[in-house]
N, C-alpha and C positions, 0 to 999 in steps of 0.2 A: 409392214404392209397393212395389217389394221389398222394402225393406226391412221395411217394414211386415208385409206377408206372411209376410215370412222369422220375425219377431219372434210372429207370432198359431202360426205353427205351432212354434215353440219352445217356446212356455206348452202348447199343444196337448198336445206329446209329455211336459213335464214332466208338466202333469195327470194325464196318462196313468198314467203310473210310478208317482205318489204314490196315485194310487184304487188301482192295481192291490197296492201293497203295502197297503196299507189292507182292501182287499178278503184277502186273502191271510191269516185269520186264523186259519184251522186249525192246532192243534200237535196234539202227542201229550198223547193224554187224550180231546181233543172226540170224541163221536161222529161216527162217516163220515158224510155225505148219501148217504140213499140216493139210489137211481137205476134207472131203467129204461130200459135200449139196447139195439140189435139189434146183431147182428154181421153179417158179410157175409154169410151164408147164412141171416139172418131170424131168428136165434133169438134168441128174448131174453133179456139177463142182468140180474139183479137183486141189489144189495147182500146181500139175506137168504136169498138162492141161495146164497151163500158163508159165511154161518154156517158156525160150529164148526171155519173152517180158516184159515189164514194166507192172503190176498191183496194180491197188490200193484196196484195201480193205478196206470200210468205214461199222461200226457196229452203229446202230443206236438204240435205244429203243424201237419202235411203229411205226408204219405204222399206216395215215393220223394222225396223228398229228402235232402240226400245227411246232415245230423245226424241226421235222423230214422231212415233210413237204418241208420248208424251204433250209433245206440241200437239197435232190433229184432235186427237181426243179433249184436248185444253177446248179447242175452235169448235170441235163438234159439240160439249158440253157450253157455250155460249154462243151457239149460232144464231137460238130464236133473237137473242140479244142484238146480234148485228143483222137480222131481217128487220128488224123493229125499227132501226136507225136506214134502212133502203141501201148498205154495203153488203157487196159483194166480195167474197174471197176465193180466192184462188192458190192453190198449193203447185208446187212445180220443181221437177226434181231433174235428173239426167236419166231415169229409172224410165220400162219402157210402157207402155200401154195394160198390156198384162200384169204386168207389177202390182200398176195402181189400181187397176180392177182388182186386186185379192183384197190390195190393203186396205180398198177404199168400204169393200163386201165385209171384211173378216169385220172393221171398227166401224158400220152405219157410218160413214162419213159423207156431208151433206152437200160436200161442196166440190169444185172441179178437181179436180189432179191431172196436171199438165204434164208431157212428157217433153224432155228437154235434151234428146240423142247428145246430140251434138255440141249442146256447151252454150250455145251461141247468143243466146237469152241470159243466161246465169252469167255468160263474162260480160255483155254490157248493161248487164247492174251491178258489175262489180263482184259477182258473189261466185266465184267458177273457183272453186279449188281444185288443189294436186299436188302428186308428186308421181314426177313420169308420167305413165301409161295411165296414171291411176286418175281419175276424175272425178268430181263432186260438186253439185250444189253443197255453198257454205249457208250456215243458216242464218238468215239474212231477211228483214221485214220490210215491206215499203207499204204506206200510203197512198193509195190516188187518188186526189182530188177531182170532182166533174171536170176541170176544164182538162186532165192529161199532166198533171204537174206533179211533181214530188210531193209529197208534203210532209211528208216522218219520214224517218230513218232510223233501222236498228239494225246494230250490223253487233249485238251481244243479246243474244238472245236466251231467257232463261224459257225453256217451256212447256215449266207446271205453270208459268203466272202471265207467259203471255199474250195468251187470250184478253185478260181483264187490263192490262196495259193495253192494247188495241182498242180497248172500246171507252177507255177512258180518256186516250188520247184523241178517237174520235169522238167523242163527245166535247172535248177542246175545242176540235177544230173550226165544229159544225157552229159555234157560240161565237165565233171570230166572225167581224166583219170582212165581207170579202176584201181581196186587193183592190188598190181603187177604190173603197170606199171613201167618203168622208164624214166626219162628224156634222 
């Protein structure tokens, strides 16, 4: 009988991994999914709210934990950095209002914290994990471009370092001529 067990939840967590890459089909090009979330203090943000500017979108698991953790405080130690280049960041979790208001108060964090009840945001970027009952933002980064477009993708995310990958890959971008251009 364990074994058995043991066997049904090893397909379990395979399936898992193969939907989730599967699911995971955004790159640079695809238009972003919009979305509508609140932050810890009720306001609401919306994809077309960020027209004409560079935003990045980072999806995380959990608030205060300790990668999570990790990553925010990376963003929050190089925010003035991405104020200086006119990007915007936004963090967003499945965590609810009150969550982010501790975790946003306990670490001076500068930037939104999105709540994401329901999944529905995190699965069409790809980034909704689980097993069962159990749910998560996966930690997962995008770029947006002014026009609404992909434009990076990091769906491996190290983050003590990837604040400074974010703003070196925005500074890439910003040096590219747009689409459409020609020589």
């Amino acid at each position: 009988m364990v074994v058995w067990l043991h066997r049904i939840l090893q397909g379990a967590v395979l399936m898992s991994l193969l939907g989730s890459c599967h699911a995971a089909g955004l790159s640079a090009g695809d238009p972003a999914p919009g979305f509508e979330l609140t932050d810890a203090q009720g306001k609401t943000h919306r994809l077309v709210d960020y027209r004409g500017q560079w935003l990045v979108v980072y999806f995380y698991p959990k608030d205060d934990t300790p990668g999570c953790t990790k990553e925010a405080c990376s963003l929050r130690d190089e925010f003035s950095a991405f104020r200086k280049l006119d990007v915007a960041v936004l963090g967003v979790s499945l965590d609810n209002a009150g969550s982010h208001a501790a975790f946003a108060k306990k670490y001076h964090l500068p930037f939104p914290l999105l709540s994401d009840p329901d999944g529905k945001v995190a699965k069409a970027y790809g980034s909704l994990g689980g097993f069962g009952p159990i749910r998560y933002a996966k930690r997962h980064t995008f770029i947006i471009d002014p026009e609404g477009r992909i434009a990076r993708v990091w769906r491996k995310v190290r983050p003590a370092e990837h604040s400074r990958e974010l703003l070196q890959a925005l500074n890439d971008l910003r040096q590219q001529p747009p689409a459409g251009a020609s020589d």
